[in-house]
C-alpha positions as CSV (number, residue, x, y, z in Angstrom):
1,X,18.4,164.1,-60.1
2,X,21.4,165.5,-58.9
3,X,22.9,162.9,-55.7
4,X,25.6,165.3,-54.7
5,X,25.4,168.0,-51.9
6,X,27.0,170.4,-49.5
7,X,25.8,171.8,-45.9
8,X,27.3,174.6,-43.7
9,X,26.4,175.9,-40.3
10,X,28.7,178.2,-38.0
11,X,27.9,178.5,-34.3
12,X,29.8,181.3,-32.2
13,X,31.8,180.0,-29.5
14,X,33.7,181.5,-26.6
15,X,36.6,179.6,-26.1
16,X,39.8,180.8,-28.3
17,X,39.5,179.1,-31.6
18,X,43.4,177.7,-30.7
19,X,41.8,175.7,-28.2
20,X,38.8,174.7,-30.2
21,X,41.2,174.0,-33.0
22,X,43.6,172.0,-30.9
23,X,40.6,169.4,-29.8
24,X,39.5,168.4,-33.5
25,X,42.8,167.9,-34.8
26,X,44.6,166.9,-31.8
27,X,42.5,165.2,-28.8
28,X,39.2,164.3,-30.3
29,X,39.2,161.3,-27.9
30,X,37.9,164.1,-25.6
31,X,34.7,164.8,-27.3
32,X,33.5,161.3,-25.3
33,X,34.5,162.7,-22.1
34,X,32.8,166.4,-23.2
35,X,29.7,164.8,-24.4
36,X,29.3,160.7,-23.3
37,X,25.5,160.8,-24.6
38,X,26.3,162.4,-28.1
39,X,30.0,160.7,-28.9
40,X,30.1,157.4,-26.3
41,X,33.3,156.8,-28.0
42,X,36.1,158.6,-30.0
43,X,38.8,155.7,-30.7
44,X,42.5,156.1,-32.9
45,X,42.4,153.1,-35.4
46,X,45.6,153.6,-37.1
47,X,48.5,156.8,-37.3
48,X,49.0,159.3,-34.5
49,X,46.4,162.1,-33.4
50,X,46.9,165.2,-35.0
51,X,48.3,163.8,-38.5
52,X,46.8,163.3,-42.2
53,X,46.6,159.7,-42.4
54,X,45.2,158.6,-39.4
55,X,41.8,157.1,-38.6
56,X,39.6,157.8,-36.0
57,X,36.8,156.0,-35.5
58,X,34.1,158.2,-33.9
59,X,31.4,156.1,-32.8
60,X,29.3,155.6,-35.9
61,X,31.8,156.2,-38.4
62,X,35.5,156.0,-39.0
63,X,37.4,158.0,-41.0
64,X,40.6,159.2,-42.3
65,X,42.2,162.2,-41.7
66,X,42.3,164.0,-45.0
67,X,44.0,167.2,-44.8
68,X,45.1,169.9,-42.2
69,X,45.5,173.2,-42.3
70,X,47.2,174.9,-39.4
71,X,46.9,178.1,-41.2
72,X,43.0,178.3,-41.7
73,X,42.8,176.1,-38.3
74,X,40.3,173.4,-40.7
75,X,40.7,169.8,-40.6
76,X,39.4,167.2,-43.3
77,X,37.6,164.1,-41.8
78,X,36.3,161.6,-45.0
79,X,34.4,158.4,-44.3
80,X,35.8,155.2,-44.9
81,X,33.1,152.9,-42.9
82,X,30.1,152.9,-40.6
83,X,26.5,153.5,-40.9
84,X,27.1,156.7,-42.9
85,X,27.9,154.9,-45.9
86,X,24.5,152.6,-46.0
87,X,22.9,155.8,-47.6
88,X,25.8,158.1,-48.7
89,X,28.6,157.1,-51.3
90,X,31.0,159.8,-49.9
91,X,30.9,162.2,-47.1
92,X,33.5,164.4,-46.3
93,X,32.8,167.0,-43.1
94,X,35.6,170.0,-42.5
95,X,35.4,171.4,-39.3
96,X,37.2,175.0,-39.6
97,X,37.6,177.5,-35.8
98,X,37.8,181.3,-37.4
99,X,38.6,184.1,-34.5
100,X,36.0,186.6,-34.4
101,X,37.5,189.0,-31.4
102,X,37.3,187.2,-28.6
103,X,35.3,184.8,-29.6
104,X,35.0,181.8,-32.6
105,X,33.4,181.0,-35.3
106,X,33.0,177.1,-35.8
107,X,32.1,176.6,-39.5
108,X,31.1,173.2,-40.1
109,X,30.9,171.7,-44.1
110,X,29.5,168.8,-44.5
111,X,30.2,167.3,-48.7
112,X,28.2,164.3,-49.5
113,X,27.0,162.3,-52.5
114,X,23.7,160.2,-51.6
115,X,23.0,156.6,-52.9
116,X,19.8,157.4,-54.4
117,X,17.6,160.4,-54.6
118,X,14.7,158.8,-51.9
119,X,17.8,159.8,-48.9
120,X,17.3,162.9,-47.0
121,X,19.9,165.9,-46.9
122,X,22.1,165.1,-43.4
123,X,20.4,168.3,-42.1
124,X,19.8,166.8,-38.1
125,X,23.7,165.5,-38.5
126,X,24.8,168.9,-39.2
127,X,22.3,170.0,-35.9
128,X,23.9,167.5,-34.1
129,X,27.2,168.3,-35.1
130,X,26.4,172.1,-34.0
131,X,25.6,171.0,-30.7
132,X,28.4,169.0,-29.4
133,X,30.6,172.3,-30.9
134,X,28.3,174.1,-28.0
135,X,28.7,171.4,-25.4
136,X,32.8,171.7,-26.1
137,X,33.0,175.1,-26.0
138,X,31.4,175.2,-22.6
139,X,33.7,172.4,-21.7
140,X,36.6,174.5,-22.8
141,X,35.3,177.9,-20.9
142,X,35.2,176.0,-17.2
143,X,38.2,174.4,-18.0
């Protein structure tokens, strides 16, 4: 049985993808102030926001910054620790913000490779993710 998997979802946004961009790579400590109930806290282990290296620990998880790409506005996030890694091996998630006129498209990718074959596909993490996208574009738009 094959262990290894991918997952994508886009969810169209209003807020300029600059600005969506900006928060992933940049400020994700403000996802806990956006969304308390989803992401209680967004901490910076090691490094500096904004740069490949750093670790971020974001609640349940921590992990490294991987890769940025200012050009294709995407960021890299891979696990390191946290209660992810009881059932997966690896798990990457790529968070890219594409302009669609004057609105965004944020595609999420979740990559994983699963401990055994009896642990489900991270479907309601990539719902979840989807969500707190929605609750920081409406965030963004009041702001």
């Amino acid at each position: 049985m094959i262990l290894v998997g991918k997952l994508s979802a886009e969810v169209l946004v209003v807020a300029p993808h600059d600005k969506h961009h900006g928060v992933w790579v940049g400020r994700p400590h403000h996802i806990s102030n956006v969304s308390p109930s989803k992401m209680p806290k967004v901490v910076l282990h090691a490094g500096k926001w904004g740069t490949v290296g750093s670790v971020v620990e974001w609640h349940y998880v921590v992990g490294v910054v991987e890769a940025i790409n200012e050009e294709n506005k995407t960021i890299t996030y891979r696990a390191i620790e946290g209660d992810i890694l009881q059932e997966y091996k690896s798990f990457k998630v790529i968070i890219q913000s594409i302009p669609k006129g004057e609105a965004t498209w944020i595609h999420w990718t979740l990559e994983y490779e699963k401990l055994n074959k009896n642990i489900p596909h991270p479907i309601k993490l990539l719902e979840f993710v989807i969500h707190l996208s929605e609750e920081l574009d409406d965030h963004l738009v009041q702001a």
